[in-house]
N, C-alpha and C positions, 0 to 999 in steps of 0.2 A: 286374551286380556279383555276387560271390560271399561269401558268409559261410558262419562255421561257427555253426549253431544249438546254444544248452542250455537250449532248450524240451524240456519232456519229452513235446513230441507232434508228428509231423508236420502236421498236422491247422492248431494255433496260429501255427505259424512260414509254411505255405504262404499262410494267411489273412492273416496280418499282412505279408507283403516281396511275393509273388507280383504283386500288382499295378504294384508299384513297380519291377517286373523281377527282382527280385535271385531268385539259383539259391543254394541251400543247395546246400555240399560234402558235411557230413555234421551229423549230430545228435548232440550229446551224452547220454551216457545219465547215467540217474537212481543214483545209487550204492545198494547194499543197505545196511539196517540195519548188518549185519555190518563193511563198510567205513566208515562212520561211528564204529563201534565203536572200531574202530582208529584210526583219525585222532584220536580223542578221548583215545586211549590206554589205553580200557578194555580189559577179557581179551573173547573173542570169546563169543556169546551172554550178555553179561552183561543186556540189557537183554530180555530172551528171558525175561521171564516168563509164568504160566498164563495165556489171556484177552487178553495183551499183541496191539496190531497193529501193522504194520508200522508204522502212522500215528503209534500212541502213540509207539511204540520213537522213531522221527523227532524226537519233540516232546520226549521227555524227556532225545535227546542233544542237541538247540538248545538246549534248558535248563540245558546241564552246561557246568562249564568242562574244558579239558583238561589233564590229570592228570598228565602232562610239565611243563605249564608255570607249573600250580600248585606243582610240587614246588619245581622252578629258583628260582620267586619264595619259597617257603615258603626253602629254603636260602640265600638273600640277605636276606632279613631278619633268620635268625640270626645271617648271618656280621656285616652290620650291630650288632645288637646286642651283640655278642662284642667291638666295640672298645673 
């Protein structure tokens, strides 16, 4: 059988299916900070502070909500309250 892995290692994914037969087509990659960024809706190195690691940068955009869709809801509440 063939799947596509989004382990971030060759390594995890041959360990865990290789026995069972299955062939990886291909792997998914890890996105950067940067694209997280975005997705999120933030401006690009925003979380690019001094000291910052990629790991924090990681943790404090799971942490966040997204900034599109906070606005959407922020603008339906008003419109709500406006009747």
């Amino acid at each position: 059988m063939r799947y596509v892995s989004v382990c971030s290692g060759i390594e995890a994914a041959t360990v865990a299916w290789h026995p069972l037969g299955w062939v990886p087509l291909m792997f998914a990659e890890k996105l950067t900070p940067r694209e997280c960024e975005r997705l999120q809706g933030f401006p690009d190195c925003y979380t690019m502070i001094p000291g910052a690691s990629d790991s924090g940068r990681y943790h404090a955009l799971g942490n966040s909500m997204a900034v599109p869709c906070m606005a959407w809801i922020g603008r339906r509440i008003a419109m709500v309250d406006a009747i």
